[in-house]
C-alpha angles and dihedrals in degrees: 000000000000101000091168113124114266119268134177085257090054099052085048093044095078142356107267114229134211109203124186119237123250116214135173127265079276093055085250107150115260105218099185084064095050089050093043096055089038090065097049094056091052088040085068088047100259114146116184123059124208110201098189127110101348087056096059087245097151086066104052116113122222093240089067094030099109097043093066082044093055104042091047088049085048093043099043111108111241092256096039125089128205129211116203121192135236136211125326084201111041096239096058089036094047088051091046094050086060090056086047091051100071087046127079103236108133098214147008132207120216107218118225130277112188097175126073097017146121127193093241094051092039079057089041097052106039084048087060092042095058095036091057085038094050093212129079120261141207120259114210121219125198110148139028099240093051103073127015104233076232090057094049085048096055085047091058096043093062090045101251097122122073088181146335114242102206111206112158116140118235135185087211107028092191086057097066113135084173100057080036093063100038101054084061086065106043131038110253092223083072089052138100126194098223109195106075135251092328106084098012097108097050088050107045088039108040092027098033091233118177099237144296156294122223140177100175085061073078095076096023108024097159085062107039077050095048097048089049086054092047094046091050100049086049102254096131100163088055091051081045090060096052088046088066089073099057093055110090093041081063106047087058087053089045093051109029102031121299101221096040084043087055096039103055083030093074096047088046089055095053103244099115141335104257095182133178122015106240106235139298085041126058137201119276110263131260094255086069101048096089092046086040100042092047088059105043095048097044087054095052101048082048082059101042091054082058085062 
């Protein structure tokens, strides 16, 4: 496992994926299915791993903190980083950082709380995070009143960012003031577009961001992989082409939940059984397999004819 600090090179170097995590009936982690889904992740060429939302982390008590540490720093392919998340309050995310600090990740990403909250705590407390972890962290972004662009800015400026995931839904991704602003502050190249293959174009072509974030390179990683490169060498109407796949794989997460959808996508697929939600999530429903199941499979045999 890469345990290198993080650098602009890294975060362009792969997709970063953000695969859901499969656990047991008793919410036990099953780690045959982890390693199964991480495989196939490095089997498609991806390379850096994002356990955050999609992975239930925000759920994830301190108690049982370092077993999920240790068995993704044992799973982890020797090429391949993870990124594990902290928080999303600051007493939960500062005792999980002590736990973090005896281990060899190279970074970690706080995940958002929006409430309660103020710009001036969010900067206080990520500053103290990094400071007691000795190493920068990702600040996670996913809407325009959590974090000033200016505040961001003075974060990075005292090296406690590593990088700035940007996830703020849009119904026009190229009209964005926010990402705009923001992009005057920091520099792209620290910056990942974090929605998935929907807006990533927009975003690496018209804001000059780094890469991006996906769950559904979870079902289909050659292609997610394929369009980065494409986007990358400037062929933007070939990255465009693979992005049709994902589509529809998209539109179920949009409109259903897109953690739950990813998470029961990926055992309908076939990949791994994900199993049970940890508390406080649950599984889609029945009523959503058929419409769930089409798409996913359909995107990874659209994947599997890339190889």
């Amino acid at each position: 496992m890469k345990t290198t600090p993080v650098t602009p090179d890294d975060l362009a170097a792969s997709v970063l994926a953000v695969p859901p995590m499969a656990r047991h009936p008793d919410y036990s982690l099953n780690i045959a299915a982890n390693k199964a889904m991480i495989r196939h992740l490095e089997a498609g060429g991806v390379r850096t791993l994002m356990y955050g939302g999609n992975a239930n982390f925000y759920n994830i008590g301190v108690r049982d903190y370092h077993k999920v540490l240790e068995m993704l720093e044992n799973l982890a392919g020797e090429d391949s980083w993870v990124i594990p998340s902290i928080g999303p309050d600051f007493g939960k995310a500062i005792d999980q950082v002590d736990l973090l600090r005896n281990r060899t990740f190279p970074t970690a990403m706080v995940l958002p709380l929006p409430f309660p909250s103020t710009d001036e705590g969010l900067a206080i407390g990520i500053l103290r995070l990094s400071k007691f972890y000795k190493k920068p962290l990702i600040v996670y972004i996913k809407s325009d009143n959590y974090l000033e662009p200016k505040t961001v800015a003075k974060l990075v400026a005292d090296g406690v960012v590593a990088a700035v995931k940007y996830g703020t839904v849009r119904k026009d991704p190229s009209n964005d003031p926010y990402l705009k602003e923001l992009t005057q502050h920091v520099d792209p190249k620290m910056i990942l577009s974090g929605i998935g293959e929907t807006p990533a174009i927009i975003h690496l072509r018209d804001f000059g961001l780094q890469g991006f974030t996906s769950g559904s390179v979870c079902i289909a990683p050659r292609g997610s992989m394929q369009m980065l490169q494409h986007i990358k060498a400037g062929e933007y109407d070939e990255a465009a082409k693979i992005r049709e796949a994902y589509l529809p794989m998209e539109d179920c997460r949009d409109s259903i939940s897109p953690i739950r959808t990813l998470h029961e996508a990926v055992t309908l697929a076939g990949i791994a059984d994900m199993g049970p939600m940890l508390p406080m999530l649950t599984n889609i429903g029945a009523e959503h397999h058929e419409r769930v199941e089409a798409a996913a499979k359909a995107l990874l045999a659209h994947d599997q004819a890339l190889a």
